[in-house]
C-alpha positions in Angstrom: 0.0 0.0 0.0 1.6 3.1 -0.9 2.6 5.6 1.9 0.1 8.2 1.0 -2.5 6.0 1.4 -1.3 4.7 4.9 -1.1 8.3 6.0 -4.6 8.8 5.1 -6.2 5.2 6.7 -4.6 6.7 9.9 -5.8 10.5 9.9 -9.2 9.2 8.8 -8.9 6.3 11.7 -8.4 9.1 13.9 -10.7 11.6 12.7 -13.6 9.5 12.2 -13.3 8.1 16.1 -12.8 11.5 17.0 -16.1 13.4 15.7 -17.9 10.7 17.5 -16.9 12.1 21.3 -19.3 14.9 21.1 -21.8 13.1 21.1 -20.4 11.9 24.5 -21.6 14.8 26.5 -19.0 16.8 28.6 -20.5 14.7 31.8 -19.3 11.3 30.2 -16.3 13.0 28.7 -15.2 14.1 32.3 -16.3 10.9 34.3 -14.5 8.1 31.7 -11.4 10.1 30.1 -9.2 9.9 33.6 -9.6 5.8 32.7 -9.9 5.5 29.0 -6.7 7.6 29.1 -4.4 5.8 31.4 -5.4 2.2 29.7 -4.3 4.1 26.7 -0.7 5.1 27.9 -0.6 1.3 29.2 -1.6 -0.2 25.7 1.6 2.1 24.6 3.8 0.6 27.2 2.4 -2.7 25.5 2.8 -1.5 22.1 6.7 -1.3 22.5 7.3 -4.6 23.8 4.6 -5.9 21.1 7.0 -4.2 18.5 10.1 -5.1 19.9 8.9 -8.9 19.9 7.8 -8.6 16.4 3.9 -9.7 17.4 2.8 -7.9 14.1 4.1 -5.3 11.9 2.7 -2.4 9.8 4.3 -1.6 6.6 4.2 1.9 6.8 7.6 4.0 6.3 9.1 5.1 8.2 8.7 2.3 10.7 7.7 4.3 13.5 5.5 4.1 16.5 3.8 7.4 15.2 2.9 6.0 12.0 2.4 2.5 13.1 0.4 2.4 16.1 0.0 5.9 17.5 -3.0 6.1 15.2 -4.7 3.3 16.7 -4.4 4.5 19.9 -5.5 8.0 20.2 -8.2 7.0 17.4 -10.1 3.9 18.3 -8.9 2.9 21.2 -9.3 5.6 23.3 -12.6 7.0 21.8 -13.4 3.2 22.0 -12.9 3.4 25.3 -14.4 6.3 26.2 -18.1 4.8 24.5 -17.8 1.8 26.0 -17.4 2.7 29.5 -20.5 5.3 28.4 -23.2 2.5 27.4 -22.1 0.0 30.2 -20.5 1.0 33.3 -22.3 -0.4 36.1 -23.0 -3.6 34.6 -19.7 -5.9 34.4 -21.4 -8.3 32.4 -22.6 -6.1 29.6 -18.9 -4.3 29.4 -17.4 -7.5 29.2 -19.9 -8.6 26.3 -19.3 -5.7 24.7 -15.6 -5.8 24.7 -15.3 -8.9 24.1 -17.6 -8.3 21.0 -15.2 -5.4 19.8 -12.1 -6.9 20.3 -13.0 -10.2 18.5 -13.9 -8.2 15.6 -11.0 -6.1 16.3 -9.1 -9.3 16.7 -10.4 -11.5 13.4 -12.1 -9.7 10.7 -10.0 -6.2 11.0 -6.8 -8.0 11.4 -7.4 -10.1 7.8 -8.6 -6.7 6.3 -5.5 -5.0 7.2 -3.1 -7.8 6.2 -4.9 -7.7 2.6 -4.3 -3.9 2.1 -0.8 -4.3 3.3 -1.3 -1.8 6.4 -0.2 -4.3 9.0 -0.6 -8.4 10.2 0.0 -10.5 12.4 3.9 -11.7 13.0 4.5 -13.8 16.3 0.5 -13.8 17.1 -2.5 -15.5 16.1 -5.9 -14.2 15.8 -6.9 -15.8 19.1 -3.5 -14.7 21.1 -4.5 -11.1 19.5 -7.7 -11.3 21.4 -6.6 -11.9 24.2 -3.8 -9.3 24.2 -6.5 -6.4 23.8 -9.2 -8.3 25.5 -7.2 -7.9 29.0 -7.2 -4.2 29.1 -10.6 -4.4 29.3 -10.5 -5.5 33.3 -8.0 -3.0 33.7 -10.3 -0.4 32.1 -13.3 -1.3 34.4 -10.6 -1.6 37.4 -9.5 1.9 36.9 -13.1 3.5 36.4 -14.2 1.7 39.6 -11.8 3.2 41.6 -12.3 6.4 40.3 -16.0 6.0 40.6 -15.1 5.2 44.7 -13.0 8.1 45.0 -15.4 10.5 43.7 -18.1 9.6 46.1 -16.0 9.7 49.1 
């Protein structure tokens, strides 16, 4: 896939989760971004040691963080977050669904999309071990929001 085209999968990746948080309301902005964010500077810790270990690989140049994964994270993920914690906090069971729901798809159908247009695949992974990589932020996620949620009513 030609460079160009990389750049502009990323900035519309980004964009597109982006006009979405509006619609969030300032309330749920304020009450999920402390969480969405730090599980979001955590999947970047994990990101690096991902890279390092060659679990996938994007074939953007230049082979950067910035243009690799970056992208993913301040786009999707985080708005991601941020909506998810919206329409479910309160009840684990229906977060955990939901996740699990995103992530799969995240996991399976996006993966084989983005290996066929050459933006990035799967190295030292499977699908399945993919999953279960993003799939375990999701505890952490909830984790972090309860304990917010506790401080804030003290």
């Amino acid at each position: 896939m030609p460079i160009n085209i990389q750049r502009l999968l990323n900035v519309a990746m980004v964009l597109l989760a982006w006009l979405t948080v509006p619609f969030l309301g300032v309330k749920g902005i304020i009450r999920f971004l402390p969480a969405s964010f730090l599980v979001t500077l955590i999947e970047g810790i994990n990101v690096q040691i991902g890279k390092r270990r060659k679990w996938w690989v994007f074939f953007n140049k230049p082979k950067s963080y910035l243009f690799g994964e970056f992208p993913f994270n301040i786009g999707p993920h985080l708005v991601g977050s941020l909506w998810i914690l919206k329409l479910t906090f309160g009840n684990f069971t229906k977060f955990i669904l939901l996740n699990a729901i995103v992530d799969a798809f995240f996991a399976f159908p996006f993966a084989k999309i983005c290996k066929k247009i050459r933006y990035c695949k799967l190295v030292k992974l499977n699908g399945f071990q993919f999953f279960l990589y993003v799939f375990y932020k999701a505890f952490i996620l909830y984790g972090l929001q309860y304990i917010f949620e506790k401080r804030k009513s003290l």
